[in-house]
Steps between C-alpha positions, in 0.01 A plus 500: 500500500572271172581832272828544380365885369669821650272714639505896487644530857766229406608695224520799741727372675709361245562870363628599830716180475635574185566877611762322779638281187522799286664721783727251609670325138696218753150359601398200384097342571465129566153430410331174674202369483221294706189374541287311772447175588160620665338798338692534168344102453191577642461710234641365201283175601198741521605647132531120369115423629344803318721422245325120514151645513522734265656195233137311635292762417632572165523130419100451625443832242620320201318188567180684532577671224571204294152350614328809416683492122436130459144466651337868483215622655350105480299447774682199718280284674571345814701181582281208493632298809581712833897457429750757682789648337818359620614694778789770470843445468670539783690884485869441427735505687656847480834583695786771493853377463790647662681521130160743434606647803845557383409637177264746669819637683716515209189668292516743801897523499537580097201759572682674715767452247354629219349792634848625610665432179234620249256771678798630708770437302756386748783281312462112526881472652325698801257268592592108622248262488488259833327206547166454585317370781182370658392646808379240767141484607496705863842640442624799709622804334335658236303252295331795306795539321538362125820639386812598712718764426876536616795740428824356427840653479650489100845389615649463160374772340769715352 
């Protein structure tokens, strides 16, 4: 959840996908992506904390460092009245929109896209591009699924 990447069994199953396309020349792929309102943004929110922390961490790193530069090894003495540091500011308030949403499935979508068109080398004019979608939270059917795949008829081909 919240990774557009193929993985090697995706890919696996691409290649027997594109052995239909290349078997049957009035086949045509619509591609369509999606993403989750519950796990897919669990995750992504989950990627934006670390993300956070990791920012906090480096930022407390270059202050110490630029202490240590500007001060040395000089021995600091204590405060001389019992003040506390100010409290903490509050964390920030750190939320996944359904446009991120939306670009995860499209990410996922052109993926799927890509890897058809460049590692497999199946012809652009094959492949149609549908919309994307987000997938309820508790939604019945298959909510595993990132990307679905569907054969069309080439009608006009001549």
């Amino acid at each position: 959840p919240g990774k557009s990447a193929l993985q090697e069994k995706n890919k696996t199953a691409l290649m027997m996908i594109a052995r239909v396309l290349e078997a049957r020349p009035l086949l045509l792929l619509a591609v369509k992506g999606f993403s989750s309102l519950d796990t897919d943004k669990a995750a992504l929110l989950q990627e934006k904390k670390e993300r956070l922390r990791r920012n906090r961490l480096e930022e407390d790193e270059k202050k110490s460092l630029q202490i240590t530069q500007k001060y040395g090894r000089e021995e600091i003495a204590p405060p001389r009245s019992e003040q506390q540091e100010p409290p903490p500011a509050p964390p920030a308030k750190i939320s996944v929109s359904k446009k991120e949403l939306q670009e995860l499935a499209e990410k996922r979508k052109q993926q799927v896209i890509d890897f058809f068109t460049a590692e497999l080398k199946i012809p652009p004019s094959r492949l149609k591009a549908d919309s994307t979608d987000l997938i309820p939270a508790g939604a019945q059917g298959r909510p595993g699924n990132r990307v679905d795949l569907r054969f069309d008829a080439a009608l006009n081909r001549q």
